[in-house]
C-alpha positions as CSV (number, residue, x, y, z in Angstrom):
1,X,41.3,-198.2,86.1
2,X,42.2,-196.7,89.5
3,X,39.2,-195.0,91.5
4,X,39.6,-192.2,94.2
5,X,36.6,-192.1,96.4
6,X,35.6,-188.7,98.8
7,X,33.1,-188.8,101.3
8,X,32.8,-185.8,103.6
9,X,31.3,-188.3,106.5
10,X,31.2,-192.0,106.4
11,X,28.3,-193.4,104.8
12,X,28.4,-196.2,102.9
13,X,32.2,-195.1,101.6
14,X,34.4,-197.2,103.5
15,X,31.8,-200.5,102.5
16,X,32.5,-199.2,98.6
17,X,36.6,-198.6,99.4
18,X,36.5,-202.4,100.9
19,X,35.1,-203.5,97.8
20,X,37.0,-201.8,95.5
21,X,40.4,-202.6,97.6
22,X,39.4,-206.4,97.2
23,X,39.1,-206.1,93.7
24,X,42.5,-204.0,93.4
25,X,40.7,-200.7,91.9
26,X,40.7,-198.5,94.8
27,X,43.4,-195.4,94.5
28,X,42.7,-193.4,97.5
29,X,39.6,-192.6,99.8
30,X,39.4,-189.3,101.4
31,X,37.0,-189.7,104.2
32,X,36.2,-188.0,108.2
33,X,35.7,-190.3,110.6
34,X,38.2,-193.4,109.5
35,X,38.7,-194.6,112.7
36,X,41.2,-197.0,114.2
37,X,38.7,-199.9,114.4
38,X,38.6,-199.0,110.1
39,X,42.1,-200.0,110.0
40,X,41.1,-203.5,109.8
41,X,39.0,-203.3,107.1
42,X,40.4,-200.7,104.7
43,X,44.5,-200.9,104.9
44,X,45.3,-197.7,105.9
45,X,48.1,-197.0,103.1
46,X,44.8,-196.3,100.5
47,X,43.4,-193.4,103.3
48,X,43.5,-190.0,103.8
49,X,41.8,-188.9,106.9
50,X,40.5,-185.7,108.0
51,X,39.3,-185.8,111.6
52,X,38.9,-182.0,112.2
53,X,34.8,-182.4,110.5
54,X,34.7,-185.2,114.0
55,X,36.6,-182.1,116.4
56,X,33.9,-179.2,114.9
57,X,30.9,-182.2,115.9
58,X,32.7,-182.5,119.0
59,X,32.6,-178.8,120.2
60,X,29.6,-178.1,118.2
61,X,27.7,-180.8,120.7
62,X,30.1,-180.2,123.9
63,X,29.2,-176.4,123.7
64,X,25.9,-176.4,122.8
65,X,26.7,-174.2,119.6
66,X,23.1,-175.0,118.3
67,X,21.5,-172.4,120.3
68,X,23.4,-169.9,118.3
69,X,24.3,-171.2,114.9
70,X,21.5,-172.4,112.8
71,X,22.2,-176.5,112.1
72,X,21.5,-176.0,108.4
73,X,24.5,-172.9,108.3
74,X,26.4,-175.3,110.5
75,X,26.4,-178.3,108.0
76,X,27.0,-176.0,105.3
77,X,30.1,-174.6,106.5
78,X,31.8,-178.2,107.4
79,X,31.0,-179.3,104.0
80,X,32.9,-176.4,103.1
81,X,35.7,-176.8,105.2
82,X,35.6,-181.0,103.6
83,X,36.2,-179.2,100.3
84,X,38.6,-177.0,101.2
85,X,40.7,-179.7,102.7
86,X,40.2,-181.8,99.9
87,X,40.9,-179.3,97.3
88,X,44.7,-178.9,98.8
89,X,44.7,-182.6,98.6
């Protein structure tokens, strides 16, 4: 049994990928935020990375976006996006 693991943000994911990659199960884990100090505890042949979710926090922080966009709209729409992206995966 291969598993395939998706987390929009990154949680307690990359803890469940480690596992999973010791034990020879894990497929693939589509993740934001694997970052390069990851790469030594996931191998990154088993990732798929989406870092735009980490550029929209960026700007969304940077600019100051909150005074315009409600937070709750906000999340919404880069949980969408995470789907999106995953879907064409």
């Amino acid at each position: 049994m291969k598993i395939v693991i998706a987390a929009g943000g990154r949680f307690h994911a990359l803890h469940l990928a480690h596992q999973l990659e010791k034990r020879g199960v894990l497929s693939k884990l589509f993740i934001s935020g694997y970052g390069k100090s990851d790469k030594n505890y996931i191998n990154p042949n088993f990732v798929c990375n989406n870092n735009f979710n980490n550029y929209l926090d960026y700007f969304f922080s940077k600019f100051k976006i909150n005074k315009f966009v409600n937070k709750s709209n906000y999340y919404v729409f880069k949980d969408n996006l995470f789907d999106y992206w995953l879907n064409k995966q």
